[in-house]
C-alpha positions as CSV (number, residue, x, y, z in Angstrom):
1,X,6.6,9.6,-29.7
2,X,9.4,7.9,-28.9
3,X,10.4,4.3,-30.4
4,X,9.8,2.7,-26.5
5,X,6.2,4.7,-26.5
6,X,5.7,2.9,-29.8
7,X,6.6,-0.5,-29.1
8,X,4.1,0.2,-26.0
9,X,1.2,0.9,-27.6
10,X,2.1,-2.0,-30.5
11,X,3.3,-4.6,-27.6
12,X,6.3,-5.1,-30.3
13,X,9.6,-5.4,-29.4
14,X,11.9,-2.4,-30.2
15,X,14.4,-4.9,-32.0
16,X,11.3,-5.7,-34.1
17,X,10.3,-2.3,-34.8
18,X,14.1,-1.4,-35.9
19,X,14.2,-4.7,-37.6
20,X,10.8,-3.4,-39.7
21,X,12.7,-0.3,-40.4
22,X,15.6,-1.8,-42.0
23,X,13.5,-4.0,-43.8
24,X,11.8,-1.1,-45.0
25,X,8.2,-1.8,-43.6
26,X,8.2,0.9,-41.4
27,X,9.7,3.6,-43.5
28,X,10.9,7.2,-42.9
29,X,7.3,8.6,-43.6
30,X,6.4,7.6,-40.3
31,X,8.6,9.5,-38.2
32,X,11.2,12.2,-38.2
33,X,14.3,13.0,-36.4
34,X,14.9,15.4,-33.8
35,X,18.6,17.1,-33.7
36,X,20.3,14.6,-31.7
37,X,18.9,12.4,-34.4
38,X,16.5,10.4,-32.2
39,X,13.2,9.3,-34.3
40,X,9.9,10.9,-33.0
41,X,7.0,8.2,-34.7
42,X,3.7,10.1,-35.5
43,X,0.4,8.5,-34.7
44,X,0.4,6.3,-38.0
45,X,3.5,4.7,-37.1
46,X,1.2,2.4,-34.8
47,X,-1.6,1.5,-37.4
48,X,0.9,0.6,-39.6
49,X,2.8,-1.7,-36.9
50,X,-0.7,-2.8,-36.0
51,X,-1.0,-3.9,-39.7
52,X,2.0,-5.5,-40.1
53,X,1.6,-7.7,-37.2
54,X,-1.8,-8.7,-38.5
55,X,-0.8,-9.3,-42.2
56,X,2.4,-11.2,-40.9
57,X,0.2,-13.5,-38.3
58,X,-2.2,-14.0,-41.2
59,X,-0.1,-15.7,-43.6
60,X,1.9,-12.8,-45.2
61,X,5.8,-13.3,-46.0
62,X,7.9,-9.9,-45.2
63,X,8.9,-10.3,-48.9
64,X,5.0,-10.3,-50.0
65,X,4.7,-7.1,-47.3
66,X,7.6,-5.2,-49.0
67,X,5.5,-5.7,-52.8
68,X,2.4,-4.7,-51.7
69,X,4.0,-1.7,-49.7
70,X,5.6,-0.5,-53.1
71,X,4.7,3.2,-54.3
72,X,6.1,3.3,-57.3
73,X,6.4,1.0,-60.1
74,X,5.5,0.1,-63.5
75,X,1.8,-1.5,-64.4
76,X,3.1,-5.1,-64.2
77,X,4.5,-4.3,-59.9
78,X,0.9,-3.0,-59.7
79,X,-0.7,-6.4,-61.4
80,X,1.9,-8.7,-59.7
81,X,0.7,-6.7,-56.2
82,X,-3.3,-7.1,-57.6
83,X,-2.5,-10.8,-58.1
84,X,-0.7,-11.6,-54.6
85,X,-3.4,-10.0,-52.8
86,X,-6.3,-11.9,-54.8
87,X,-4.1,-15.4,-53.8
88,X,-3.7,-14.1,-50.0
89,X,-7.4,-13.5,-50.0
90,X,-8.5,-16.8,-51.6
91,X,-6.1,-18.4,-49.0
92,X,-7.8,-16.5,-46.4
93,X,-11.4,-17.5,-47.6
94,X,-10.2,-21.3,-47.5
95,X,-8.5,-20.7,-44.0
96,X,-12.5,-19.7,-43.0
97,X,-13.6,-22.2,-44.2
98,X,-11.4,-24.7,-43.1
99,X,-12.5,-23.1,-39.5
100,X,-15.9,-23.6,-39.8
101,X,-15.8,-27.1,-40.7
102,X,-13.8,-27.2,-37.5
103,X,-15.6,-25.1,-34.7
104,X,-19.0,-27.3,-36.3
105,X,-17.1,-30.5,-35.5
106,X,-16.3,-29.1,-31.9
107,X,-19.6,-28.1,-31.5
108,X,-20.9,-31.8,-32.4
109,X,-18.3,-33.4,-30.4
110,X,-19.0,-30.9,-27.3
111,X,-22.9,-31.7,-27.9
112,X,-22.1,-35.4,-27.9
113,X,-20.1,-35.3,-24.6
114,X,-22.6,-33.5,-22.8
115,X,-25.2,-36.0,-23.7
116,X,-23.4,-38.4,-22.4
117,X,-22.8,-36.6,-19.2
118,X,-25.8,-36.6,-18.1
119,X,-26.9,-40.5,-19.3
């Protein structure tokens, strides 16, 4: 597909997309090139868009993205990676939390009001 076919189905900007590229997010193994040199993204191209956006709304630097996208490395790039992802996950757990507590309180507050309503 084509790079405004992708950005469709991903409702991401092209400049995003491109930007991704050069970052080296989105690399080479999602697309090739026909021979005017135009890209031609396969199918994975959009999960992986799809999980960039998610991991970069979540929290995620593009720094963090480019470690944990690493294929090859020594053992200590794989720890480091192992070690970033426990943090991100212990900061998502306390971001749950943190939510909880919250929609409770609205919930208590919204209970409250309508009481009061219909005093």
């Amino acid at each position: 597909m084509k790079i405004s076919d992708l950005a469709k189905k991903t409702q991401l900007p092209i400049s995003t997309i491109r930007f991704y590229e050069r970052r080296g997010l989105l690399s080479s193994d999602y697309f090739t090139r026909d021979k005017n040199g135009y890209r031609n993204y396969d199918s994975s191209a959009v999960q992986q868009l799809k999980f960039i956006s998610l991991l970069l709304s979540n929290g995620f630097s593009i720094t963090e993205l480019l470690k944990i996208n690493e294929k090859f490395g020594d053992s200590r790039t794989i720890e480091e990676n192992i070690q970033l992802l426990e943090g991100k996950l212990m900061e998502t757990k306390a971001k749950q939390k943190e939510l909880a507590e919250t929609e409770k309180i609205l919930n208590q507050m919204l209970s409250n009001k309508k009481q009061q309503l219909h005093k």
